[in-house]
N, C-alpha and C positions, 0 to 999 in steps of 0.2 A: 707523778708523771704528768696528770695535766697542769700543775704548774709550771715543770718545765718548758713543756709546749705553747702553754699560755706567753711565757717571759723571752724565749729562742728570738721571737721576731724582734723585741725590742735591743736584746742582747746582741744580734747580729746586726742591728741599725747601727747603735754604739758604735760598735766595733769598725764597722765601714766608713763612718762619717768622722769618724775620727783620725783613722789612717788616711782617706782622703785629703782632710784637713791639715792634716802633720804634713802630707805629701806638698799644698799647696803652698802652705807657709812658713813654713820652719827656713826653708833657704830653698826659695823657690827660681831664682838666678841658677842655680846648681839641677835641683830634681825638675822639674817642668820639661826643659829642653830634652829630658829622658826620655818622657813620657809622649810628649806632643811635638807639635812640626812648628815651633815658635822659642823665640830667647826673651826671658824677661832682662831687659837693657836698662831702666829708667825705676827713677825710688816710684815715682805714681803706680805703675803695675807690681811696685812690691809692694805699697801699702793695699791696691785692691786686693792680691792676694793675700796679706796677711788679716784683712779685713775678713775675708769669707771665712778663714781657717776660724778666728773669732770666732762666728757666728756659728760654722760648724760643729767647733768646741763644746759652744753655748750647750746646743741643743744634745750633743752627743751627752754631755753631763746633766742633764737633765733625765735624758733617759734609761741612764747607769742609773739614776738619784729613785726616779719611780719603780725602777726593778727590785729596790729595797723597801722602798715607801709604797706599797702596792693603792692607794689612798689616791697616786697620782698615775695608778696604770693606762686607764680608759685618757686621760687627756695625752699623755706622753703619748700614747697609739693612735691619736688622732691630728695632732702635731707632726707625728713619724708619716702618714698618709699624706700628710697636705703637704712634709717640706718636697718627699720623694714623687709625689704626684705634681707639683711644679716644676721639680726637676725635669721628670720624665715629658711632660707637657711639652715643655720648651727646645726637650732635643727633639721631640719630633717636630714641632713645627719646624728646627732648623732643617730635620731631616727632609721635610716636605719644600724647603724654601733650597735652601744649600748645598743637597743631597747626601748621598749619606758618608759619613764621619772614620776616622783612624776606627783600629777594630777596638783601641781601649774605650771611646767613647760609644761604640756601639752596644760592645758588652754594656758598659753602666747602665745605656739606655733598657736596655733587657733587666739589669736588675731591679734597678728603680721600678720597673712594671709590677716585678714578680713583689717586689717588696712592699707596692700599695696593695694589690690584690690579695697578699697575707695578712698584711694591716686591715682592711676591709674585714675578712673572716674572720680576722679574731677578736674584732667588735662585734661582730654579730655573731658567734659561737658563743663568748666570755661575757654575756651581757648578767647583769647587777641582779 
């Protein structure tokens, strides 16, 4: 059980940034405009967004990768901190400069919180 618990955070990282990522670049001219109050029109904002969904990718299989290779748990959870603690960072400064966002970007902003704040404790709960 506490491995479960130990791995759920990373598990559910995965899992989000990857659906994310699928959401943002797979045919982001099509989903996007579902989502948000903008049309991707131009190949430049379909390569930035297939650019992110990349990098999303990256890290989401990374984190899949340590949930089996427990050897790369501690960095993938601190990776996971700092990509969602950036995120989260920057919506709020939007929130504070722009005010505040669609409810989809609101919620993320609330996950992202909750998902550094679990990342945080289960560095310091799971420690070596």
């Amino acid at each position: 059980m506490k491995q479960l618990h130990k791995n759920l955070h990373l598990a559910l990282s995965t899992g989000a940034v990857l659906i994310v990522g699928a959401t943002y670049g797979l045919y982001p001219d099509t989903f996007l405009p579902l989502f948000f109050d903008f049309k991707v029109e131009t190949t430049d904002l379909n390569h930035v967004f297939r650019a992110m969904m990349g990098s999303y990718f990256a890290l989401g299989i990374y984190w899949a990768y340590s949930l089996y290779f427990q050897n790369h748990w501690r960095a993938a959870t601190y990776s996971a901190v700092f990509f969602m603690g950036g995120l989260a960072l920057g919506r709020l400064w939007s929130i504070a400069v722009d005010g505040i966002p669609s409810t989809a970007f609101t919620v993320g902003t609330i996950l992202e919180i909750v998902f550094v704040i679990w990342g945080c404790y289960n560095l310091k709960v799971y420690t070596k």
